[in-house]
Each structure stands twice: as structure tokens, then as C-alpha cells.
ZAMIRO-151237 format. One record per residue (C-alpha): x, y, z; residue in one letter. Coordinates in steps of 0.001 Angstrom, whole numbers, padded with zeros to 6 digits, always signed. Each point is the difference from the previous one (the first is absolute). Layout:
BEGIN
XYZA/...
***
This chain:
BEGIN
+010729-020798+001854X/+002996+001029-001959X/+000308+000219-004062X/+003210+000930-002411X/-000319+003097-001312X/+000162+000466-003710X/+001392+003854+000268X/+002961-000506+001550X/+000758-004171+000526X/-000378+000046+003891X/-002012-002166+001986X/-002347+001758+002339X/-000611-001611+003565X/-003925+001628-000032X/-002259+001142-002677X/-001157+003267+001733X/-004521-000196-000693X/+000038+004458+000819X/+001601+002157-000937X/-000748+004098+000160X/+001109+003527-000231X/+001005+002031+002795X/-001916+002918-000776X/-002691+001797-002563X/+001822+000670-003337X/-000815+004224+000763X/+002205-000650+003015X/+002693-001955-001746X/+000164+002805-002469X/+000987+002796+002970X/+003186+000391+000923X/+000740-000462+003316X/-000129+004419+001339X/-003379-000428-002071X/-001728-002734+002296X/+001291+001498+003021X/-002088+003310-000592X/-003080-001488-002130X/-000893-003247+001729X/+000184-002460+002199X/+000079-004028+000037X/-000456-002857+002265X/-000480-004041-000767X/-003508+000327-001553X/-001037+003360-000834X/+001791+003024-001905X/-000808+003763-000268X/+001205+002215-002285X/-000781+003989+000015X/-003000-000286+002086X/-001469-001084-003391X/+000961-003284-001057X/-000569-002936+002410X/+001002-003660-000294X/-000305-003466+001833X/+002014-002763-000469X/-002326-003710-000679X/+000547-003453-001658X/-000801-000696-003507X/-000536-003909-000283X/+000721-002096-002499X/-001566-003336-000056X/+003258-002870-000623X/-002160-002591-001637X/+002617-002753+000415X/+001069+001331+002944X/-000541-000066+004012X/-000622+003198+000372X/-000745+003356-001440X/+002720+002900-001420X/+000052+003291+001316X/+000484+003335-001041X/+000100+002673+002523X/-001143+002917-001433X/-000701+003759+000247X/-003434+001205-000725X/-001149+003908-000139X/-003054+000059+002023X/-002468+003293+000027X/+000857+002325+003355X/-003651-001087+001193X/+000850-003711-000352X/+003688+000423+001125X/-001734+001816+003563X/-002346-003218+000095X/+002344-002400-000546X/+002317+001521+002190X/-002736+000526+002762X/-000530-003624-000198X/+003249-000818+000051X/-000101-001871+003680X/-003862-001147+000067X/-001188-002813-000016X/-002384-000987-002623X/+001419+002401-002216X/+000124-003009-002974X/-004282+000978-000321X/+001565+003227-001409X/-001708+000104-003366X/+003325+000312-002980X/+001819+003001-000231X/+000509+001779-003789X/+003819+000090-000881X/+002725+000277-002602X/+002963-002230+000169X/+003256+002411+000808X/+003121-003004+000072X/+001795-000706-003026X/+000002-003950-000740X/+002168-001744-001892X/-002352-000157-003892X/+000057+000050-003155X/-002508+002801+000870X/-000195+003062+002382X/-001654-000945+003528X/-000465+003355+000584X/-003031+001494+000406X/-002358-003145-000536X/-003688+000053+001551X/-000481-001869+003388X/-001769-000865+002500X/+001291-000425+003921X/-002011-002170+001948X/+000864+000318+003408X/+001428-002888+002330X/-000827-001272+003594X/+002706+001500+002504X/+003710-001289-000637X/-000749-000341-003577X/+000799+002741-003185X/-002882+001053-001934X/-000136-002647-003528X/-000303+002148-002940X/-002081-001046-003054X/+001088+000856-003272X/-003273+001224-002462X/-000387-001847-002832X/+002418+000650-002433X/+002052-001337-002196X/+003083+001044+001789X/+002186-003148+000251X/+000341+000257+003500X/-004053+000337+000090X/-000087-003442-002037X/+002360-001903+002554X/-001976+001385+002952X/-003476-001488-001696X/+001531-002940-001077X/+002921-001165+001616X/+003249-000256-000310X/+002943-003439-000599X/+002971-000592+001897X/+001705+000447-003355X/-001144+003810+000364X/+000573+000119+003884X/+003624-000848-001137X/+000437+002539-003145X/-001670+002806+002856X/+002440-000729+002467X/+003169-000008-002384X/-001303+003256-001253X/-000377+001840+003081X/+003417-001982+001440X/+002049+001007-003554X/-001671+002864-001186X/
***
């Protein structure tokens, strides 16, 4: 499913439903000599310092004219205790009876307001699957869309954001 973008005039052959950054914003802000000496980073989780510890999960946005949901994958800063559970659980089965991790959002996402540092919780996922995350109620745009949904309209205006800056 294709659409014409209204930044710059081209037609698109796919209307991308995820999108996600590559790494917690306190990475992104190291240069590169930085993250060699102070952390490390795989696919889904992130350490920083010995002190700072991150996971990578899905925030979901319900399309409601649409066949599916949107994704945002997303950092969130987890507690060293819960990071070491999480992480312990990592390749068990029947780890989704995990009760929710506590955790602040740490990827900056294209709104009007900052992402950063929103309340969450990460519910865990069966094997194969990244944790969901649950935004606390708030009246955080991105909060709103996750409780109640989101257009195609606004899949579109997401994607030609994150596509054209």
C-alpha cells in the first residue's frame, strides 16, 4: 500500500507501519571513543556506565481504520534489578507471566512534545516477541494515540516525518 507524499511530491511504493531509533538517546548523545569505553549495545538491550540500562520494546498504536497496528520501537530505562530479571528471562519460556516492569521512555520521537523521559510500563512478551511498553496516563500526545488510536491520515503525516525530517 503506497500513498503520495505531501513533503516532497513522490509516490511511495509502501507506507512503512514501524518505525524506531537505533539506540537510547544517552547513547546517541556519546561520541563514538565515548561508547567504546562506557557501554555496550546489542539489538534489544543497552548499558551505559554500569549505571544506566536499557531495552529496546514496541509501543503500539491502535490504526482505527486500519489493518493493523503502528509501531514504535522504543528505548526504555529499566531499574538494574529489573534490567538483571528481564535479562535473566531473556530465553525462558513463560517469561510473558512476568508481572510489568517500571520504566522511563529514553528514544526521541518525532512530537510536538519531548518523548523523553515519559513513565512506562514493559510488559514482557512470550519468546520471539519484544517486550510492549505501556505509556501511563498522560496527556502526552503520544500517550493519547496509544489509548485511543490512531488514522491512516496520521500513519501517513508519521511516516513523512520520520522519512523528511
Amino acid at each position: 500500500m503506497g500513498f503520495d507524499c505531501t513533503t516532497c511530491g513522490q509516490y511511495h511504493d509502501e507506507l512503512p507501519l514501524c518505525f524506531g531509533s537505533p539506540a537510547p538517546a544517552l547513547w546517541l548523545q556519546m561520541s563514538e571513543a565515548e561508547r567504546e569505553q562506557r557501554g555496550q549495545i546489542s539489538s534489544d538491550q543497552c548499558i551505559v556506565d554500569n549505571e544506566h540500562y536499557f531495552i529496546l520494546g514496541r509501543v503500539m498504536l491502535p490504526v482505527v481504520d486500519g489493518p493493523e497496528s503502528f509501531c514504535w520501537l522504543a528505548w526504555v530505562s529499566l531499574s538494574r534489578e529489573n534490567f538483571r530479571r528481564a535479562s535473566e528471562l531473556w530465553h525462558t519460556a513463560g517469561r510473558e507471566s512476568e508481572p510489568p516492569y517500571f520504566g522511563w521512555l529514553q528514544s526521541s520521537l518525532p512530537y510536538s512534545q519531548s518523548t523523553l523521559s515519559l513513565r512506562t510500563r514493559v510488559l514482557t512478551q512470550p519468546l520471539g516477541e519484544r517486550p510492549l511498553i505501556e505509556l501511563e496516563l498522560a496527556e502526552h500526545p503520544l500517550a493519547i494515540e496509544q489509548r485511543q488510536g490512531i488514522t491512516m491520515a496520521r500513519v501517513r503525516e508519521i511516516v513523512e516525518a520520520v522519512l523528511h525530517g
